[in-house]
N, C-alpha and C positions, 0 to 999 in steps of 0.2 A: 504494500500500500504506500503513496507516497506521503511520505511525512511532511508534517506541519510547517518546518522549517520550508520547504518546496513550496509550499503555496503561499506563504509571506510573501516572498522574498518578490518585494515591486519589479524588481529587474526582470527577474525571470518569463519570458513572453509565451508562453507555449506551456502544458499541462496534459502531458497524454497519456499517462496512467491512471486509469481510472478507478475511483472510491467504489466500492461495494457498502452499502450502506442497508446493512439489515434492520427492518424495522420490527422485527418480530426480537423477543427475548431467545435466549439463545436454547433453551427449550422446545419454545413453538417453533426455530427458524428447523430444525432437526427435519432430513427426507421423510416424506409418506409418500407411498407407495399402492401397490395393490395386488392381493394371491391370489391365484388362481385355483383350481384341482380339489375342490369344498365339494361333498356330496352329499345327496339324502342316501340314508341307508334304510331299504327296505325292508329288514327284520326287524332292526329297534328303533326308527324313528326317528335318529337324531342326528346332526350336523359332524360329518367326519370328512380328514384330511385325507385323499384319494393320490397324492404325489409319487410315492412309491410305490412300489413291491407288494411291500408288506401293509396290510389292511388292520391294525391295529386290533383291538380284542373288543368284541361284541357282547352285548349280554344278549341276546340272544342263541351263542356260539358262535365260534371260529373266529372270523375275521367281517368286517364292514363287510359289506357291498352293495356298490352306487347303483344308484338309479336318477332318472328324472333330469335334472336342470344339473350345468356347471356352475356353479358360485363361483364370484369375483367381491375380495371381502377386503376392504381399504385398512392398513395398518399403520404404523411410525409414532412418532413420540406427539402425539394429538389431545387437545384439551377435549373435554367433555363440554358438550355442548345441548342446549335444551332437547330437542331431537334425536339424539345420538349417543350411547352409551361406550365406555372406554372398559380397559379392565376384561374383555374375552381374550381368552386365551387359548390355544393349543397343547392339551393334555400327550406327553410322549409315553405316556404308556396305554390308554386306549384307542390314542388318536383322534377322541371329539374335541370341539370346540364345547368349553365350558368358563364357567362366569368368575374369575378368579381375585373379585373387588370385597371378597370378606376373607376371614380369617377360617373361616368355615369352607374347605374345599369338595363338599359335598362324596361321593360315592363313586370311584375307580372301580369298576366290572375287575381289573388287573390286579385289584387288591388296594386298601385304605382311600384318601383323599387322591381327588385329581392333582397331577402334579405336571406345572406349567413350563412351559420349554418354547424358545422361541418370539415371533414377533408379539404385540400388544397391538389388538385390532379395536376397533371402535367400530359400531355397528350402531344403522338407522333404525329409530323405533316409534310406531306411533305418526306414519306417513301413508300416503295412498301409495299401492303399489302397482304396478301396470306390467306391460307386455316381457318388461323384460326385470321388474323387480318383484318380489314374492313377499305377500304376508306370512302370517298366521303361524313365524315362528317364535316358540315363546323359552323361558327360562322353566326347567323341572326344577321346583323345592325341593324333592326328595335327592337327587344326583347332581343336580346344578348347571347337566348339560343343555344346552341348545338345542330344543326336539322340535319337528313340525309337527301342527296341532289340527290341521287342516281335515282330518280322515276322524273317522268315527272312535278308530281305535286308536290307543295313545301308542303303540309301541312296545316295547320292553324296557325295566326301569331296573338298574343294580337292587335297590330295594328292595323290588318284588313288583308285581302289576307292574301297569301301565304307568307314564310320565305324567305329572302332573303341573298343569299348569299355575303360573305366578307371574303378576307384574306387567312389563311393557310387552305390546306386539311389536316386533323387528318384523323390519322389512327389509332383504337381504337382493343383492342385484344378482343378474346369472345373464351368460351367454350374450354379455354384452356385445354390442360393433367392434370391431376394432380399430382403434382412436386413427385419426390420419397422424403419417411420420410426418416430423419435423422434417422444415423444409431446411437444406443443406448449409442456407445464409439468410440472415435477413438485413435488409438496406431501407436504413431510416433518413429522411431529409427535412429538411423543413427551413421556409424562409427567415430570417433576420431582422429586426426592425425594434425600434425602441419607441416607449407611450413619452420620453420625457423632452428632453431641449434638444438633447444631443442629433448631431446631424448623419449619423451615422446606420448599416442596414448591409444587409449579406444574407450568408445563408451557412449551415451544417449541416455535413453528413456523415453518417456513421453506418457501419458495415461489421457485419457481427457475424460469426462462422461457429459452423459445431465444432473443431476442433480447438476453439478460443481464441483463435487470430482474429484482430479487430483491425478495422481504420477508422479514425478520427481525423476528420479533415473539415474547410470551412474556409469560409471568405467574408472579409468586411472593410466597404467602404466606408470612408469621412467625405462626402457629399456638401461641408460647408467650408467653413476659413477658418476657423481654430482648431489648432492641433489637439486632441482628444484621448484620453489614454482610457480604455471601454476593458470589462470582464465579461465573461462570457460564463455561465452554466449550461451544462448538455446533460441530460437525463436521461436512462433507460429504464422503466418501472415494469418489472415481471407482473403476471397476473399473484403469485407467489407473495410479493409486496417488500421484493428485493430490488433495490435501484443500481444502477452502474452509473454512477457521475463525473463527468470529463469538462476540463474548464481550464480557460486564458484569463491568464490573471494579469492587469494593468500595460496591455499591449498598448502601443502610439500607433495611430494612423493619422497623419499632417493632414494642414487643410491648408487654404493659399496661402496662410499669413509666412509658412516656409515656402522661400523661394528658390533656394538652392537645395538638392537629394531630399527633395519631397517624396514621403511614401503615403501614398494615400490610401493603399490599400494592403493587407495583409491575408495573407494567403497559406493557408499548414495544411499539412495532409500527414500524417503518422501512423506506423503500422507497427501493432505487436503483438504479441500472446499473452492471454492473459486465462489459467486454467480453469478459473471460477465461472467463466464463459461456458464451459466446455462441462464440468459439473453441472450445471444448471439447464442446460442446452434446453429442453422440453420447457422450458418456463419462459427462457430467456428470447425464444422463438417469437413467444405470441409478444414481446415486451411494444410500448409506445415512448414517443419521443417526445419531450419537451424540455424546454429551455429558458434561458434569462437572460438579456442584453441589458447591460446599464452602461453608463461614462464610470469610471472610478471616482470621482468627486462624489456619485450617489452613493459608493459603497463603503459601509462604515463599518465594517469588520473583515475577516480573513476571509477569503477566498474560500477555504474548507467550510466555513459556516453558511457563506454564500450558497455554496453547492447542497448542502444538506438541509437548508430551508427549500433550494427548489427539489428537492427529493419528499420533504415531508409535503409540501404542497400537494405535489403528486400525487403520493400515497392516500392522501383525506381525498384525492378526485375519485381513485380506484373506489378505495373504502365507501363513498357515496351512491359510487353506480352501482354496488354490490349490496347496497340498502334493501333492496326488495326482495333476494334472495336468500338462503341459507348460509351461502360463504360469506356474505353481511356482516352476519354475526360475528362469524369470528373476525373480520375485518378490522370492527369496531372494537372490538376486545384487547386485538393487539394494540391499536392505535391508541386507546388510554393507559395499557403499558408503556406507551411512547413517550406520552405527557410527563412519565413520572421519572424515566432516565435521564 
């Protein structure tokens, strides 16, 4: 990251490393993800992990076996949100998904309490479900597994009987589209132009690749007769609510009152790699551009703050248009962790 000394420093004309500016806590900022290979098991009822081989232990006997719909089940280090419960897990020695959020691990077919291994899923509960997501699966009190409750009969329970139901209806996805790839590069532009005195206006653009290789280039004219010394923020906001911000700090563009190696215009193009690009790629695809043009007479603090005010602006734009939906929420969530760092 380039350090603070870098963006003081008035001299310095040019800024091409760009700030990654996480607005999430470093908890929420953690991948999530999504698994595959989740089945209904036709004997007992209940939600089990279909990935390998081996089919984990049944109480009904033997081992699982699927039927019905593939499940696609979202996991990573996720807050709990009104809709959406946290805390399932994958049991490795039966191989169900069960509810791992008490102290109480209910009823292993394999012998004692479920015992958790692996990712931490969050699952939707208490939503309409459609073509391609499923009700009507619930939590058993007596085992704690994940059963479909859909069919007349409960299944088979460690217990004894049937599964019993408790609690929220989860509504589980399956057999989803599959998402379009990321496209190879995305190329952002956008005009230049300042609301205040200054007589000055250009353009950026920004060029962002899956393997992290960026450019950062841009143009700006001084259109009047005082020499002007202008800073620039450039922003890329993930739909994630991660920014990549790139910025010139106190460049000179002359206006006529130089008459001898007048430069009216300034002109940069810089190419590097940068791996955070390349980690993020699937986010950093869908990202949008925005910017800040001022004179430097307007700008009353460091350049680094410059850039992270136009990053958080951004963020509360995303955060807004995601009011009406579900991701909303957590949006907003993060954003007054924001207020408080």
């Amino acid at each position: 990251m380039t350090n603070r000394r870098e963006f003081l420093r008035e001299s310095a004309p040019l800024l091409a490393a760009p700030l990654l500016f996480s607005l999430f806590t470093r908890e929420a900022l953690a991948d999530s993800a999504s698994q595959g290979a989740w089945r209904y098991c036709r004997k007992c009822g209940v939600l089990f992990w279909n990935g390998i081989a081996n089919k984990g232990h049944c109480p009904a006997g033997g081992g699982h076996e699927a039927s019905g719909f593939h499940f696609v089940l979202d996991y990573g280090d996720l807050p709990e949100i009104p809709k959406a419960q946290i805390n399932w897990r994958f049991c490795d020695k039966c191989f169900e998904m069960f509810y791992d959020g008490s102290a109480d691990k209910g009823r292993c077919v394999a012998g004692g309490g479920h015992r958790a291994q692996g990712f931490r899923f969050r699952l939707p509960h208490d939503v309409a479900g459609d073509g391609n997501h499923q009700d009507l699966w619930r939590f058993c009190q007596k085992c704690h597994a994940m059963f479909y409750d859909g069919f007349p009969g409960k299944g088979v329970c460690p217990f004894g009987g049937g599964h019993s139901a408790y609690g929220y209806l989860f509504v589980l996805a399956h057999d989803l589209p599959a998402a379009p790839a990321a496209p190879p590069e995305i190329h952002l532009r956008s005009n230049l132009y300042t609301d205040g005195w200054a007589p000055i206006g250009g353009w950026v653009d920004i060029v962002m690749k899956r393997n992290g290789d960026y450019v950062f280039a841009g143009h700006v004219h001084n259109s009047g007769g005082l020499n002007i010394r202008y800073s620039l923020a450039a922003v890329v906001t993930t739909p994630s609510g991660q920014t990549f911000g790139y910025g010139v700090a106190g460049h000179r563009v002359d206006g006529t009152e130089t008459v001898f190696g007048r430069h009216r215009d300034h002109n940069w193009s810089v190419a590097k790699n940068d791996p955070r690009i390349a980690a993020n790629w699937n986010s950093v695809a869908q990202g949008t551009l925005s910017w800040r043009l001022v004179a430097s007479s307007t700008l009353v603090s460091g350049i680094q703050k410059f850039i992270e005010d136009a990053a958080r602006e951004e963020f509360n734009k995303l955060r807004q248009s995601m009011s009406a939906t579900g991701g909303g929420q957590i949006a907003n969530f993060y954003l007054n962790l924001l207020t408080t760092l």
